[in-house]
C-alpha positions as CSV (number, residue, x, y, z in Angstrom):
1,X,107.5,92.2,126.3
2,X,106.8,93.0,122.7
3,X,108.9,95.6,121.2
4,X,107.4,98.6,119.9
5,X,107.3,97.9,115.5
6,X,108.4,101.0,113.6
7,X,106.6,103.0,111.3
8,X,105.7,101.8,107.7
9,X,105.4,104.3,105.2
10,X,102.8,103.6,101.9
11,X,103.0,105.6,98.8
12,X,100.7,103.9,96.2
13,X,97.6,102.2,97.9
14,X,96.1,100.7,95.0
15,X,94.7,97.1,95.1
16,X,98.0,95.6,95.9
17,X,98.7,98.6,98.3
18,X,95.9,98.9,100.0
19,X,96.0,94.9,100.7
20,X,99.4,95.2,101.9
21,X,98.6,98.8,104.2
22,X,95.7,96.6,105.8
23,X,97.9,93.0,106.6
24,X,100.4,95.3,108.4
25,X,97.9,97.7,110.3
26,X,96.9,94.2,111.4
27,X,100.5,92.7,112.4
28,X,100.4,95.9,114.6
29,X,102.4,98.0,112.5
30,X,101.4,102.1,112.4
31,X,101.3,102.6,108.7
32,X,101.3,106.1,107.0
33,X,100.2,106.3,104.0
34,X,100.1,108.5,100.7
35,X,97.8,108.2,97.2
36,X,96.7,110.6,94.3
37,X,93.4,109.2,94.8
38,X,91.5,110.4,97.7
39,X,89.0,107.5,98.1
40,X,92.2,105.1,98.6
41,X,93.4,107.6,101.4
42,X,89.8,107.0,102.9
43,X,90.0,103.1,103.1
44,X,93.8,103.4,104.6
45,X,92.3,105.7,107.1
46,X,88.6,103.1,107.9
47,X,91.5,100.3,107.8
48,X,93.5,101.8,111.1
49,X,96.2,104.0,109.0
50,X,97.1,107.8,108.6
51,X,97.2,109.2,105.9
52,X,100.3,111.9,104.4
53,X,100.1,114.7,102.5
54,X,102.8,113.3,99.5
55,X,105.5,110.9,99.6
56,X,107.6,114.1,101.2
57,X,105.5,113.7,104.1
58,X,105.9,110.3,104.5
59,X,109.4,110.1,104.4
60,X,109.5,112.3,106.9
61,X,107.4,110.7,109.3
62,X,108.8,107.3,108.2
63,X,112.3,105.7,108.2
64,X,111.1,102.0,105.9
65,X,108.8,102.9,103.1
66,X,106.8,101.0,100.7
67,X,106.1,101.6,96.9
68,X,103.9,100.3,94.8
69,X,103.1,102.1,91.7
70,X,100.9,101.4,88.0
71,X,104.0,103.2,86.5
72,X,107.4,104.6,85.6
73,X,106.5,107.7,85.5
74,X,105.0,107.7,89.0
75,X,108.2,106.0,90.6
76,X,110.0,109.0,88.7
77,X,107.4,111.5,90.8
78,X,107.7,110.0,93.9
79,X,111.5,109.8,93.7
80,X,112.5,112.9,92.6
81,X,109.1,115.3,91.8
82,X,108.4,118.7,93.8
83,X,107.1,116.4,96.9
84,X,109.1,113.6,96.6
85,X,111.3,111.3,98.7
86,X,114.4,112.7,98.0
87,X,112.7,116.5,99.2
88,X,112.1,115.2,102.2
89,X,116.0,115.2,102.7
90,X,116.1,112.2,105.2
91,X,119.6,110.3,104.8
92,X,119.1,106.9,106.0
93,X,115.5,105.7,104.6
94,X,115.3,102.7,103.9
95,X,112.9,102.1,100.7
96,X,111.2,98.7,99.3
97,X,109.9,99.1,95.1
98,X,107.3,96.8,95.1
99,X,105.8,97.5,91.4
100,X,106.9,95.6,88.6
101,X,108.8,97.7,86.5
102,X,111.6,98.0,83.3
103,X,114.9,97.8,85.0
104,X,116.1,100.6,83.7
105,X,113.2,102.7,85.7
106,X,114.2,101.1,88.9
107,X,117.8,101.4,88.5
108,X,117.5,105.5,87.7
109,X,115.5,105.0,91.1
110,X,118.2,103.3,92.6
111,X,121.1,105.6,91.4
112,X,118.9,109.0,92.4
113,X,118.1,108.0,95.8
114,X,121.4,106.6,96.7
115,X,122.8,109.8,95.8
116,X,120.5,111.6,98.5
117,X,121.7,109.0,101.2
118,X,118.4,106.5,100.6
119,X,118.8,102.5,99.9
120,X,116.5,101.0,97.4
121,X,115.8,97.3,97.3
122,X,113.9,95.8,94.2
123,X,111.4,94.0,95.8
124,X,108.4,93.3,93.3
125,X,105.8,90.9,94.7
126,X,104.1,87.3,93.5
127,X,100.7,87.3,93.5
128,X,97.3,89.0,93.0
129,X,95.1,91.2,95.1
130,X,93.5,88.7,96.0
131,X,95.8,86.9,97.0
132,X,97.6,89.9,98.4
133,X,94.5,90.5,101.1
134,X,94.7,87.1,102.9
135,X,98.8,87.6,102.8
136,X,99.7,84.7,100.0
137,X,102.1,86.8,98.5
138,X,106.0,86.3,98.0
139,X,108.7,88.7,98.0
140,X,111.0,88.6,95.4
141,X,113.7,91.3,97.0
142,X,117.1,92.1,96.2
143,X,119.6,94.8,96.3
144,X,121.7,95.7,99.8
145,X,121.7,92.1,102.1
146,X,121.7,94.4,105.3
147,X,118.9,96.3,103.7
148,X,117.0,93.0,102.8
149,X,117.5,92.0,106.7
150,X,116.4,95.5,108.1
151,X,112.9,95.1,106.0
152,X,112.4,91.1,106.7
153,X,109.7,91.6,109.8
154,X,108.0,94.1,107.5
155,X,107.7,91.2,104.3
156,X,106.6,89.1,107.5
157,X,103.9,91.1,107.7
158,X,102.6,91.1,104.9
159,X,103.5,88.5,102.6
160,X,103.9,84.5,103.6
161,X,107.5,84.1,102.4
162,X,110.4,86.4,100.7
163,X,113.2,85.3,99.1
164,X,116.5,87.4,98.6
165,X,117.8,87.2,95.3
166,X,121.2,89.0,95.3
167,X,122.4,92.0,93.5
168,X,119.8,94.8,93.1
169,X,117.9,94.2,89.7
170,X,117.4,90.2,90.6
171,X,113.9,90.6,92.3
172,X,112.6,92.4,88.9
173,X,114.2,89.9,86.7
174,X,112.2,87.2,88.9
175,X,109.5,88.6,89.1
176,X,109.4,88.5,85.2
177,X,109.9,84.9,84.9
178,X,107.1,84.2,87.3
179,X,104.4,86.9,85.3
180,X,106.0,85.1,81.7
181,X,104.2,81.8,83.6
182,X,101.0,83.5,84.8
183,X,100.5,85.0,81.4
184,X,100.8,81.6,79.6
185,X,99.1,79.4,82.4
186,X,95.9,81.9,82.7
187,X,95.5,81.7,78.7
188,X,95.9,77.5,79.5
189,X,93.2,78.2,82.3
190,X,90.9,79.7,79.9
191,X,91.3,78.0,77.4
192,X,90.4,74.4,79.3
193,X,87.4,75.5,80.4
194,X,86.1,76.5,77.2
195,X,86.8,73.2,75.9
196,X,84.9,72.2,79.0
197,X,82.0,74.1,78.4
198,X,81.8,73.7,74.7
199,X,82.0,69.5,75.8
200,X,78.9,70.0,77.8
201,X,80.6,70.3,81.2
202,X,79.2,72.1,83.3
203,X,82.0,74.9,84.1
204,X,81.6,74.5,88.1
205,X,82.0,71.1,88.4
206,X,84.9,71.5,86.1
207,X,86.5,73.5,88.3
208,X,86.2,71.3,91.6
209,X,87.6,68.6,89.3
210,X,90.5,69.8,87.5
211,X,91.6,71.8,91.3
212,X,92.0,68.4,92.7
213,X,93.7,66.6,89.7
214,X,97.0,66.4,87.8
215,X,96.1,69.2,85.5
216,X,95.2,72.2,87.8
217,X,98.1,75.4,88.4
218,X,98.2,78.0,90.6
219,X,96.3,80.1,87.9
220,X,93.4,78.2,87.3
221,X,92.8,77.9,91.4
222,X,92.7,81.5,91.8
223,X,91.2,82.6,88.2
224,X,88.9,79.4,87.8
225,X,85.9,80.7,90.6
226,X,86.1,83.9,88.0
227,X,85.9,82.2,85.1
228,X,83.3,79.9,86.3
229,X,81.1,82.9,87.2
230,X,81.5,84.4,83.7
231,X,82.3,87.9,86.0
232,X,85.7,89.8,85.2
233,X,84.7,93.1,87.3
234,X,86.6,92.4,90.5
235,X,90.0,92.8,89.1
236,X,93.1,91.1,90.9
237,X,94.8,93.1,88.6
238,X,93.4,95.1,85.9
239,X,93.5,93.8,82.0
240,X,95.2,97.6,81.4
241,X,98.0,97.1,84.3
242,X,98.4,93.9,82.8
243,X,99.4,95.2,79.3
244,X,102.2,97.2,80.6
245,X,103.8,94.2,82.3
246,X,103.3,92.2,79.0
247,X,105.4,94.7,77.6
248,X,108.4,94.8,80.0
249,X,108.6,91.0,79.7
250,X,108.8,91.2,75.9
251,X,111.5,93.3,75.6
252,X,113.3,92.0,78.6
253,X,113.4,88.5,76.6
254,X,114.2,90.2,73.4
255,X,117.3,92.1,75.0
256,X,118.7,88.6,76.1
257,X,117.7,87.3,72.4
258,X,115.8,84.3,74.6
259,X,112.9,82.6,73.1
260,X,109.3,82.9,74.8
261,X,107.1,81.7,72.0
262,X,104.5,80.4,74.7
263,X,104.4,83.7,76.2
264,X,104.4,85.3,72.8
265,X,101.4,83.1,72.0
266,X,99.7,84.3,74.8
267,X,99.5,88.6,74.3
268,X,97.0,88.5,71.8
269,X,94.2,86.8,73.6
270,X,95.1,89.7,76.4
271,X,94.9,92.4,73.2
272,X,91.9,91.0,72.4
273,X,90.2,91.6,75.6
274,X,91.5,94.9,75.5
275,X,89.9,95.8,72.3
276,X,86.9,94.8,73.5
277,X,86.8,97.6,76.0
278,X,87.6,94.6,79.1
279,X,90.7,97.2,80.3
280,X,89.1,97.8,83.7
281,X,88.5,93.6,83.8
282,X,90.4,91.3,85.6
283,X,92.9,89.3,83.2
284,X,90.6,86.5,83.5
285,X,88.4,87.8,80.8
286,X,90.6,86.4,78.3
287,X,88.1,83.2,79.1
288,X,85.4,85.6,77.5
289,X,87.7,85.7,74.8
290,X,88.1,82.3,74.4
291,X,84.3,81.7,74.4
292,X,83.9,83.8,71.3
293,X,86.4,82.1,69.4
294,X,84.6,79.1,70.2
295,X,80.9,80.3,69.8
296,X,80.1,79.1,73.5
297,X,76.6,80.6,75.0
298,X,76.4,80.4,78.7
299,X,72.8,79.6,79.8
C-alpha cells in the first residue's frame, strides 16, 4: 500500500510555479499554495490545490515548502516580512529556493531562517515553463545532504532529474553557467534562422531540418516553433524576468574576473527587445530583433 505523500507548500505560483503546483497535484501530492496575485490562487485552486492566506499560513499548514519568486526583494518578504515564514514560528521546515537569484540574497535567506530553526536548500531549476508543464526540468539543489534526501520524492514530482551539488550556494552557481548557455545559444537560435529566412528558406522547414541535424541545441528545439511562428506572447519566461538574470550572471563572472565575451555579446540583442517595448515577450523575440537588423519581411 502506498504511503500517504506529505503536504507541499507553494509560495510564488507564477509560470514556473504554477507548472510545478500542477505536476505534483498530479503525482498525488496535496499542495497549498500562496501568491500576491489572486488570479494565480484561482488556477492552483481549478488545478486540485488550496490555497493560503501568506507564506505564514503555509508554513503552518506545511512542513516542505517551495519558493519561486521574480525577485530579491520578494524572497526578503516571504522570509522575514509581517507574514512570513519565519512568523509562522515552525522549527523544523524544510524549505527549497527555486528562483534564480544573487547569492548574496539567498545566503541572507539561508542565515535568517536557520536562525529560526528552518533549512534552506538552493535549489534553482533548468528549464522553461514550458518545459516546466510536461516536467522536463532539472534540479540543480544544494545545501544540507540530509535536506537534499528529505525533498528528493518531491523534485520526483516535478522535475525529470535533480542533481545535488554540494555546499549550499552550488545549485545558484549552476544554475548560472547553464542560463550564461541559454542566453548565448537563443541569440545563435535567432540568429540562424534569420540567415534562413533572409536565404529564401522557408523558416518551418528550417526548423524540421536543423532539429534533426548537427547544428540544432536545446534552445532552438524549444524556441524554434516560436520563432517560426513570428509570436513572442506566450512567454516561457518573460523578456523582463530575463533581464534580471542577465544581470546576476554579469556580475557573478565579473566578481571571479572570468571572461564571458559570448555571453557579453549576447545582452544587447535582449536590450534591444526591451526597448522595443517586447518586456512582457518571451526571450525568443530577440529573432524579431534580428529580423530588423537584417531588413527581413515575413509574408
Amino acid at each position: 500500500m502506498e504511503s500517504k505523500k506529505p503536504a507541499v507548500g507553494f509560495v510564488g505560483l507564477g509560470i514556473m510555479g504554477t507548472a510545478l503546483s500542477a505536476n505534483l497535484i498530479k503525482a498525488g501530492f496535496p499542495v497549498v499554495g500562496y501568491d500576491i496575485a489572486a488570479q494565480r490562487m484561482d488556477e492552483l485552486k481549478r488545478n486540485g490545490g488550496s490555497a493560503a492566506q501568506s507564506a505564514r499560513d503555509v508554513a503552518q499548514r506545511c512542513e516542505i515548502i517551495l519558493t519561486s519568486l521574480p525577485s530579491a526583494a520578494a524572497l526578503a518578504a516571504t522570509v522575514s516580512g509581517g507574514d512570513g515564514l519565519l512568523a509562522a514560528r515552525r522549527k523544523g521546515l524544510l524549505v527549497s529556493e527555486c528562483s534564480t537569484l544573487a547569492l548574496e540574497d539567498k545566503f541572507a535567506a539561508h542565515a535568517a531562517l536557520a536562525a529560526g530553526g528552518i533549512t534552506l536548500l538552493d535549489s534553482p531549476l533548468s528549464g522553461t515553463g514550458a518545459q516546466a508543464a510536461r516536467k522536463d526540468l532539472l534540479v540543480f539543489s544544494s545545501g544540507e545532504r540530509a535536506a537534499y534526501d528529505r525533498m528528493l520524492p518531491v523534485y520526483e514530482g516535478f522535475a525529470r532529474g535533480s542533481h545535488y551539488l554540494g555546499a549550499f550556494g552550488n545549485g545558484s552557481r549552476m544554475k548560472f553557467v547553464a542560463n550564461l548557455l541559454v542566453s548565448i545559444h537563443n541569440v545563435a537560435a535567432a540568429e540562424a534562422m534569420v540567415l534562413a529566412m533572409k536565404a529564401g528558406l522557408d523558416p518551418a522547414e528550417t526548423f524540421k531540418v536543423i532539429s534533426n541535424s548537427g547544428g540544432t541545441s536545446r534552445m532552438f528545439e524549444v524556441r524554434g516553433p516560436s520563432m517560426v511562428a513570428g509570436d513572442y506572447s506566450q512567454a516561457q519566461i518573460r523578456l523582463d524576468l530575463w533581464m534580471k538574470d542577465l544581470s546576476i550572471i554579469a556580475n557573478f563572472a565579473a566578481s571571479l574576473r572570468c571572461p564571458t565575451p559570448l555571453f557579453s555579446a549576447s545582452a544587447p540583442y535582449y536590450s534591444a527587445a526591451l526597448a522595443q517595448g517586447r518586456e512582457s515577450e518571451d526571450t525568443g523575440a530577440v529573432c524579431a530583433v534580428l529580423e530588423g537588423l537584417a531588413g527581413v519581411r515575413r509574408k
